[in-house]
C-alpha positions in Angstrom: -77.4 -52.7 50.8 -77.4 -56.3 51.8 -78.6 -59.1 49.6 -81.8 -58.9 51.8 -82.1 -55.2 52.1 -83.0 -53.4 55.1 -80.3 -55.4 57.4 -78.7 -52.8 59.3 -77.2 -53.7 62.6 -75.7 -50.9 63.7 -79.2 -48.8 63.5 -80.3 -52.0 65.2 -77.3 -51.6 68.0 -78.1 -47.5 68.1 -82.1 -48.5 69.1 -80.9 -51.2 71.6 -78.7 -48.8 73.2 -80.6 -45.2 73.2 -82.4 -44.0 76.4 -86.2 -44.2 76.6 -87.7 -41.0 75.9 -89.5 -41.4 79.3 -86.2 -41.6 80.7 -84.0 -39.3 82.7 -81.4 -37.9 80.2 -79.1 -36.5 83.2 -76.1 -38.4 85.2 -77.8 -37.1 88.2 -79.2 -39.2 90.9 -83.1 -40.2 89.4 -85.9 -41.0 92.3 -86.0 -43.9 91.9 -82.2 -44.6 93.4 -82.5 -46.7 97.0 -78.9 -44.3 98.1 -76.7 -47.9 98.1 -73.2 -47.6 97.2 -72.5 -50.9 95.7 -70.5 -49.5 92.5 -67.9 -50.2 90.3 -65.3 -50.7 93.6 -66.9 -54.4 93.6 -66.4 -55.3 90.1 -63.6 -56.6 89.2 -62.6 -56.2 84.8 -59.9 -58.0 83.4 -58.7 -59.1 80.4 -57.1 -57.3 76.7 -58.6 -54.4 74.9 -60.6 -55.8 71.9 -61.2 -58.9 73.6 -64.2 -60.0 75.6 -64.2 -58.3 79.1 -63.6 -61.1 81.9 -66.2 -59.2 84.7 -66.6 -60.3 88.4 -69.1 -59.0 90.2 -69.1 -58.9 94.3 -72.5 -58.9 94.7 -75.7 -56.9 93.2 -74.9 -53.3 92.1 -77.5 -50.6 93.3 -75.1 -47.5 92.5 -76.8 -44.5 93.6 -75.6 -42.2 90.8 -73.5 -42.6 87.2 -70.2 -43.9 88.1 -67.2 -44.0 84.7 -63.9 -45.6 85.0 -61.3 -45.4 82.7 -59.6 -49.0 82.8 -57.1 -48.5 80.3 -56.5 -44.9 78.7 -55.6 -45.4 75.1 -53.6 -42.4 73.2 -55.7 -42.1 70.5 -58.0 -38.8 69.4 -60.2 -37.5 72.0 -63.9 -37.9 71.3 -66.5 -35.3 71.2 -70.1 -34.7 70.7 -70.6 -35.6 67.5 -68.3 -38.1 66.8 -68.6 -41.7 65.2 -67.1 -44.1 67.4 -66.1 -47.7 66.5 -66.7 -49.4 69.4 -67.0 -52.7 71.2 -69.9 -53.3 73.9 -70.0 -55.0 76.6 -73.5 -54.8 79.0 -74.3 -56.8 81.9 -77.3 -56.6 84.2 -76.2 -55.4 88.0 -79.4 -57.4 89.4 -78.6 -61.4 87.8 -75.2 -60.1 87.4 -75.2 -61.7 84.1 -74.1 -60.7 80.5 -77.2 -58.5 78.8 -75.8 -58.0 75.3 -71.9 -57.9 73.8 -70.3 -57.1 70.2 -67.5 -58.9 70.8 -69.2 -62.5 70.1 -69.4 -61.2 66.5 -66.0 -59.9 67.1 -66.4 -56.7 65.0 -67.0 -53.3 66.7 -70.2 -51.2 65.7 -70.8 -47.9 65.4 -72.1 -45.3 67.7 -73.0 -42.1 67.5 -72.1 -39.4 70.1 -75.5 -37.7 70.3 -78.2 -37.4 73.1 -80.1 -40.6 71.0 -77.9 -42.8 73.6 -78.1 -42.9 77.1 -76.4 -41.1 79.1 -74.7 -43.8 80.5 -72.9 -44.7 77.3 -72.7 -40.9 76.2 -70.8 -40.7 79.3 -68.7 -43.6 78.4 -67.7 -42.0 75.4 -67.7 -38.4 75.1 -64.1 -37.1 76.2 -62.2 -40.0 76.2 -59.3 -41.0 74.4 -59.5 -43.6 71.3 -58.1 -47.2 72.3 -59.3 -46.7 75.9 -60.9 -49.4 77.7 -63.7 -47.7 79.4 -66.3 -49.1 82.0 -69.6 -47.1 83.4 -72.3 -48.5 85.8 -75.5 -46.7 86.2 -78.9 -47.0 88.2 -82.0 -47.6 86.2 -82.7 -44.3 85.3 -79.7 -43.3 84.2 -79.3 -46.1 82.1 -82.4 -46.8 79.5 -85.1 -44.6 81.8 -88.5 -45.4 82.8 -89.1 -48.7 80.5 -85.7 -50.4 80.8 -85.0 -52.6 78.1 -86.6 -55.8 78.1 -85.7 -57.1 74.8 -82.0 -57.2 76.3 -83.2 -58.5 79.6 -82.7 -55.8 81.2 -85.8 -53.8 83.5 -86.6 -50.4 84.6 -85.6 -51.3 88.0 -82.3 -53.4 87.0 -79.2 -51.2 87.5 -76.6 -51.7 84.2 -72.7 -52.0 83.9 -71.1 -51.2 80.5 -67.7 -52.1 79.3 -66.8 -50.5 76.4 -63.4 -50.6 73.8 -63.2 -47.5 72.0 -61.7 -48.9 69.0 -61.6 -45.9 66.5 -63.2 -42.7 64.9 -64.9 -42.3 61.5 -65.9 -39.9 59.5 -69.3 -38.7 59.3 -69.2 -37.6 56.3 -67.3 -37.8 52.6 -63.9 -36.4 52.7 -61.7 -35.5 49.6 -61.7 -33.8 46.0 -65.0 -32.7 44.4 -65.4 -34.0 41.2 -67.7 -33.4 38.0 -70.7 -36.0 37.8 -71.3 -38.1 35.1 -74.0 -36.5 32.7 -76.0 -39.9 33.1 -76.0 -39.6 37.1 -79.2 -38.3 39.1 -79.4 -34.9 40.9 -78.6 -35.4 44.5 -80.6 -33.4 47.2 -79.5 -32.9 50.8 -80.2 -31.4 53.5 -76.4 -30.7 55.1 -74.4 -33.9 54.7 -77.6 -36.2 54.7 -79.2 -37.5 51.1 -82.7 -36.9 51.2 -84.0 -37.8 47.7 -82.5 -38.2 43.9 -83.7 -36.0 41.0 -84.1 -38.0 37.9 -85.4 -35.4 35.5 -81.8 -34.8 33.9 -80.4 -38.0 33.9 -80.3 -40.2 31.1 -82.3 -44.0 30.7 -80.6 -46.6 32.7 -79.2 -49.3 30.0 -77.7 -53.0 30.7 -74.4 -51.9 32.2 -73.0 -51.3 35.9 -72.6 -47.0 36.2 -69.9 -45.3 38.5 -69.3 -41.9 38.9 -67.9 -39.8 41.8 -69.1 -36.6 43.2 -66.3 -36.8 45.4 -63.0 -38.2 45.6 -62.0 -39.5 48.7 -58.4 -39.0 50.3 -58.8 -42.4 52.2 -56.9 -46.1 52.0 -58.0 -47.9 48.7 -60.9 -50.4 49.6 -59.5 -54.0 49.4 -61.4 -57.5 49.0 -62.8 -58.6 52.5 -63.0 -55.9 54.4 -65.8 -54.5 56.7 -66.9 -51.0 55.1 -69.3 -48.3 57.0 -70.9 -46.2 54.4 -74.0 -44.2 54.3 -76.5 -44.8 51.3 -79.4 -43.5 49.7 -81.1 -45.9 47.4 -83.8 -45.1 44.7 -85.0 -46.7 41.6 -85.1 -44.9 38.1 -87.3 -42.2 38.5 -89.3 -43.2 41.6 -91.1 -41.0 43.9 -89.1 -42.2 46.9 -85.9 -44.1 48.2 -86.5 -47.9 49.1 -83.9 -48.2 51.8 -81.4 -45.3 53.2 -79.0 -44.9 56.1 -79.0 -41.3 56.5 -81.5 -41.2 58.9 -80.6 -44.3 61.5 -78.2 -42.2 63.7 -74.9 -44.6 62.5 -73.5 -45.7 59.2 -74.3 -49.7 58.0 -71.8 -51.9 57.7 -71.2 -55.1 56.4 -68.3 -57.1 54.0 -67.0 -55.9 51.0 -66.3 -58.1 48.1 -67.0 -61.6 49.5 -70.6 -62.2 47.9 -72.7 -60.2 51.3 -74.0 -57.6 49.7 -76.1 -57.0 45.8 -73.0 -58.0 43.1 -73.2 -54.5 42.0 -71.9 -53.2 45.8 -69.1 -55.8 45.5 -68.1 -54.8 41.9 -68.7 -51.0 42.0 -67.2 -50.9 45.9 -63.7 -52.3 46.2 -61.2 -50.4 44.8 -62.6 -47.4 45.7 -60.5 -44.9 48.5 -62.2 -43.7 51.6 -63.7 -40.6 51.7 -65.4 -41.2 48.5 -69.3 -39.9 47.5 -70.3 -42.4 44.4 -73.9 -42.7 42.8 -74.1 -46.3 41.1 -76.4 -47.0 38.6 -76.7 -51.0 38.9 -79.0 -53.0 37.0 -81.5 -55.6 37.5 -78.9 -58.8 37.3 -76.3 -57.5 39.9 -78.9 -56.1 42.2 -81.9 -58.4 42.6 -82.3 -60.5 39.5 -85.6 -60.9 37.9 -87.6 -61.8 40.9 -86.4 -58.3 42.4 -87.3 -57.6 46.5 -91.0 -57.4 46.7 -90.5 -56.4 50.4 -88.4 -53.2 49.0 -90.7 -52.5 46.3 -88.3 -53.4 43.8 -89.7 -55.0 40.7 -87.4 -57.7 38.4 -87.0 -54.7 35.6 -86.1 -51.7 38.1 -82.5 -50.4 37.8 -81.3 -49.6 41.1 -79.2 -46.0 42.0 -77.6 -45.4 45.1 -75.5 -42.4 46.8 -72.8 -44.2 48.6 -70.2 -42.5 51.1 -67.6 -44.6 51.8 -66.9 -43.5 55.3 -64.1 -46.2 56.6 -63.1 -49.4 55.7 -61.6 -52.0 58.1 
């Protein structure tokens, strides 16, 4: 929940990166395909793991089908279908031969989802490889964001696509621990597998003026310190309301964002660090440490509204 709400850049990242759903969701050749060659032979990628990629290109790349190289094999977990995957991005466009879109400018990794929401392309770069491999995957068109390309990137629907990626870690997708009682004050949480879909306020008791913390689970994690960059899913509702004002759940990747260094609504920062990985927490968080007396007008959150949120604390870096 950042100080603005809504802010979430790895559902932003997820978006950027999924295939079209005109698109062709196979590694296969796609029509479209002229039959050149021109592959990842005649690029040259240097440079360290979790560093920018230094990438040479020996002409424009017209590959004629889904071509993945494993530059350096890392001897981490494998990944599946599934999995959350901290990872750094690098894309270029074959056709300019220029750089389309990185992560590592930011110079933290963001999280992706091993599902068919991505191209196959990037699937492909993922999905049975090894954490803390160095992995690089060119693609025609087709193969890469289908039938509309991706403009806002600068990329077209006749531009072929190079991606270097750094698979940097796996995360949970879900809590992981001890169950625990809930607080009698605490909402009713309803969910539909692992996801929050709404909060149940009809046995829970009237917020008052102080910050609320209770756990439904305990997680078995690393203890959440000052500074660092949590992913967490979140559900946020306000006292009995009919509807959440802002969730992750449903964007395909966990948010992300600074813990403890004044990012995120005081009541984050205060209830958050501290806390061990792994853990499922509802905060109750009143008006002044979520937004003040003005409240978020874009949110629908008024100046008097007390603010709950399910938060799983899914890794913390």
């Amino acid at each position: 929940m950042s100080r603005r709400v809504l802010a979430l850049p790895a559902a932003l990242l997820i978006a950027a990166l999924s295939l079209s759903a005109c698109g062709n969701d196979s590694g296969e050749k796609s029509s479209s395909d002229s039959g050149s060659s021109a592959g990842l032979s005649s690029v040259k990628i240097t440079g360290d793991e979790g560093q920018a990629p230094e990438v040479k290109f020996d002409g424009k790349l017209d590959p004629s089908k889904t071509e993945t190289e494993v530059i350096t094999e890392g001897d981490g977990d494998e990944i599946a279908s599934g999995d959350n995957v901290l990872t750094h991005v690098w894309i270029g466009n074959g056709f300019t031969q220029k750089q389309a879109f990185t992560t590592y400018d930011a110079g933290k990794p963001e999280v992706l989802n091993v599902s068919d929401d991505l191209s196959p392309a990037i699937k492909a770069g993922l999905e049975g490889q090894k954490v803390g491999s160095r992995v690089a995957v060119i693609a025609p068109p087709k193969d890469a964001f289908g039938e509309e390309g991706r403009p806002e990137l600068g990329l077209g629907n006749q531009d072929s696509v190079l991606f270097v990626m750094d698979l940097v870690d796996k995360i949970a997708t879900e809590p992981q621990g001890e169950e625990k009682p809930v607080a009698k004050w605490a909402p009713g949480i309803t969910e539909d597998g692992a996801k929050v879909t709404a909060l149940d306020f009809s046995k829970a008791t009237e917020p008052g003026k102080n910050l609320l913390v209770t756990k439904t689970i305990k997680g078995d994690g690393a203890v959440v310190k000052k500074g660092q960059t949590l992913y967490v899913n979140y559900f946020g509702q306000t006292y009995k309301s009919d509807a959440a004002f802002d969730e992750s759940y449903s964007t395909g990747a966990p948010a992300s964002f600074p813990i403890g260094v004044g990012q995120v609504i005081k009541g984050w920062d205060d209830a958050l660090v501290g806390q061990t990985v792994g853990s499922r927490m509802i905060l109750a968080i009143p008006p002044e440490l979520g937004y003040g007396t003005e409240g978020n007008k874009d949110a629908g959150i008024k100046g008097t509204d007390t603010l709950y949120f399910v938060v799983d604390i899914l890794a913390a870096v």
